[in-house]
C-alpha positions in Angstrom: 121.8 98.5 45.9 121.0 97.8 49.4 118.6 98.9 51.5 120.9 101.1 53.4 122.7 102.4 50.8 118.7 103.9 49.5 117.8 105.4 52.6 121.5 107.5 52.5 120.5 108.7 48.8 116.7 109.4 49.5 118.1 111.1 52.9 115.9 108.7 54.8 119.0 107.4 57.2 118.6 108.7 60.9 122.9 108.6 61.4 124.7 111.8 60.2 122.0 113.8 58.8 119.9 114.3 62.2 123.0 114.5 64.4 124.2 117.4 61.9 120.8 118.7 62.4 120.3 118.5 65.6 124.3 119.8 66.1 122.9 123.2 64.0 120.7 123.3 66.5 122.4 123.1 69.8 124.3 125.6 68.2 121.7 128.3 67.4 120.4 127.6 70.8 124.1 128.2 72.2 124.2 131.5 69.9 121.2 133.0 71.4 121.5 132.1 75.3 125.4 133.8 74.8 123.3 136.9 72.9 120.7 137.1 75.6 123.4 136.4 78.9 125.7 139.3 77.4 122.5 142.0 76.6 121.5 141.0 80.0 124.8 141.2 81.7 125.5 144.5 80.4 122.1 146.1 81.3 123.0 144.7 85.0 126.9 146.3 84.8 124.9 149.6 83.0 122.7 149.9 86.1 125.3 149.0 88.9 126.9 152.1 87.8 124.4 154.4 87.4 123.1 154.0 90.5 126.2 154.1 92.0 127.4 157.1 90.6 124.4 158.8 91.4 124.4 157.6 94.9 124.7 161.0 97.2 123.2 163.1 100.3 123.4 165.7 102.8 121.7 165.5 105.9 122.9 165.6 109.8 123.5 163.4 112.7 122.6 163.8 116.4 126.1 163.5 118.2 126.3 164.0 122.0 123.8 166.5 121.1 125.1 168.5 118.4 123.7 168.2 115.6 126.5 167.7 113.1 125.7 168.1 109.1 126.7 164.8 107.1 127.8 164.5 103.6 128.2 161.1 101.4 129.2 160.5 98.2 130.4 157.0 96.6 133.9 159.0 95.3 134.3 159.3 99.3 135.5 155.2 99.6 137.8 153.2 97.9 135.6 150.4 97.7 132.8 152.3 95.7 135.8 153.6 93.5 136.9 150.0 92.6 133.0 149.2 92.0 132.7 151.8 89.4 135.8 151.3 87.7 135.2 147.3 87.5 131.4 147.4 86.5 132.6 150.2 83.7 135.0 147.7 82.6 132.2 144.7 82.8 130.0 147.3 80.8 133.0 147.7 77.7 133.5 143.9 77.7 130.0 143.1 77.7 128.8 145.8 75.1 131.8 144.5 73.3 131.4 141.3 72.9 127.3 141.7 72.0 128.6 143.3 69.1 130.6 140.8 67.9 128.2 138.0 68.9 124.9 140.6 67.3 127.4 140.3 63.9 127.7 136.9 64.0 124.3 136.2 64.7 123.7 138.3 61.2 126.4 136.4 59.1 124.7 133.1 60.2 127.7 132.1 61.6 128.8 130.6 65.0 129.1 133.1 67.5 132.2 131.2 68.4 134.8 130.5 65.5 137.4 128.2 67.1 138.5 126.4 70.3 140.9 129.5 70.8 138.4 131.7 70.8 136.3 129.2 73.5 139.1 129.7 75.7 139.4 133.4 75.2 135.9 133.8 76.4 136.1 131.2 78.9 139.4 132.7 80.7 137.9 136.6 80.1 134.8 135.7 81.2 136.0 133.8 84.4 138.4 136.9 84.8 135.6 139.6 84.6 133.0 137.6 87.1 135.6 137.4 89.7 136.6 141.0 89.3 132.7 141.4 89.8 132.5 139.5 92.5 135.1 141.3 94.5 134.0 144.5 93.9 130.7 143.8 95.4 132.6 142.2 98.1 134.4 144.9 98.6 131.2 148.2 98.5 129.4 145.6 100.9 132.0 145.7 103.9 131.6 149.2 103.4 128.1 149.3 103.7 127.6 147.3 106.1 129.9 149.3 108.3 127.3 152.3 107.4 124.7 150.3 108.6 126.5 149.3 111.8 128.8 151.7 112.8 131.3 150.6 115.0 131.0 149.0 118.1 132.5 150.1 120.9 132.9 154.2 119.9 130.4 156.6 119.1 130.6 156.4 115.6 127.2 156.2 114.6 125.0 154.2 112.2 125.1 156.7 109.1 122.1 154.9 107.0 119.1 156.6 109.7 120.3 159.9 108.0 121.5 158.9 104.8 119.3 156.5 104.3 118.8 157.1 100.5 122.5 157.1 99.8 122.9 153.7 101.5 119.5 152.4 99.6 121.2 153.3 96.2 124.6 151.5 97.0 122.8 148.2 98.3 121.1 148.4 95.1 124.2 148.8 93.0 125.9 146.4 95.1 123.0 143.6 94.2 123.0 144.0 90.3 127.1 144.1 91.0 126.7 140.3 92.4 123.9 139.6 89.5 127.0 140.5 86.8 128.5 138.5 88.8 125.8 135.5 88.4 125.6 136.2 84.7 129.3 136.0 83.8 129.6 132.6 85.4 126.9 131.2 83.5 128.8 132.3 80.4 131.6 130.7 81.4 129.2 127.3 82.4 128.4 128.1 78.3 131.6 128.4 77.1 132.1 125.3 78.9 129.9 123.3 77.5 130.9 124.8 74.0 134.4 123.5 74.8 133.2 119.7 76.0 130.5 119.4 72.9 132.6 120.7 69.7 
């Protein structure tokens, strides 16, 4: 018996036991960053949309020295419209797929069970950030046009009088781009799933 061949039956070797070890490992650590970015992500898509959809206010402008009542309400643009409807959507995949990851996590298993299922998350994820990221896009030309108004023309700056309706979409609009921010780091995990197993 060589010496070798003793340390592989006493366990002593540092070859294929302490990469398998350490691969149980990287693994775990995988599991629970991908827990942790998808409770996080969907608290962020959660609170995008509550604020949003909570985002209203009647006051009045001064204009040419009428004082004109104003009414806002995020069902009033397009662009809020397409920020609800993508965060809810966010909110579904990312409650979703905490479920399945929470179950996992229970069975002891990998939260991911095969390459295929990598590259489901990878392409879903990539999809759902960039939906993310054009919705905020979108609610912050809008905003900003509140903010402005237009140049050239009397249409005033609507955020002195409704200032709290434009406070609550900024907000919404920031943990919009933080979804954002948190569904590209699952795909930079999914990623580096794909390149290590």
């Amino acid at each position: 018996m060589t010496p070798d061949t003793k340390e592989v039956e006493n366990g002593t070797t540092n070859g294929p036991s302490v990469s398998l070890r350490t691969g149980r490992k990287l693994t775990r650590n995988y599991d629970l960053m991908h827990l942790g970015l998808r409770l996080v992500s969907l608290l962020a898509s959660i609170v995008a949309l509550a604020v949003m959809i909570n985002s209203k206010e009647k006051s009045t402008i001064s204009l040419y020295g009428f004082e004109v009542p104003v009414y806002s309400k995020w069902s009033f643009s397009e662009s809020f419209d397409y920020l609800v409807g993508v965060t809810s959507v966010v909110a579904i995949h990312s409650l979703l797929q905490l479920f399945m990851t929470s179950r996992m996590l229970l069975k002891k298993c990998s939260v991911i069970s095969s390459r295929n299922h990598a590259w489901l998350l990878f392409a879903g994820d990539q999809v759902f950030a960039f939906a993310m990221m054009s919705a905020g896009s979108a609610a912050s030309g809008v905003t900003n046009l509140n903010r402005t108004g237009i140049k050239h023309s009397s249409l005033p700056n609507f955020c002195k009088a409704l200032h709290s309706f434009c406070d609550r979409v900024a907000l919404s609009i920031a943990f919009t781009f933080f979804g954002c921010f948190l569904l590209a780091m699952s795909v930079v995990l999914d990623v580096v799933w794909l390149s290590e197993y």
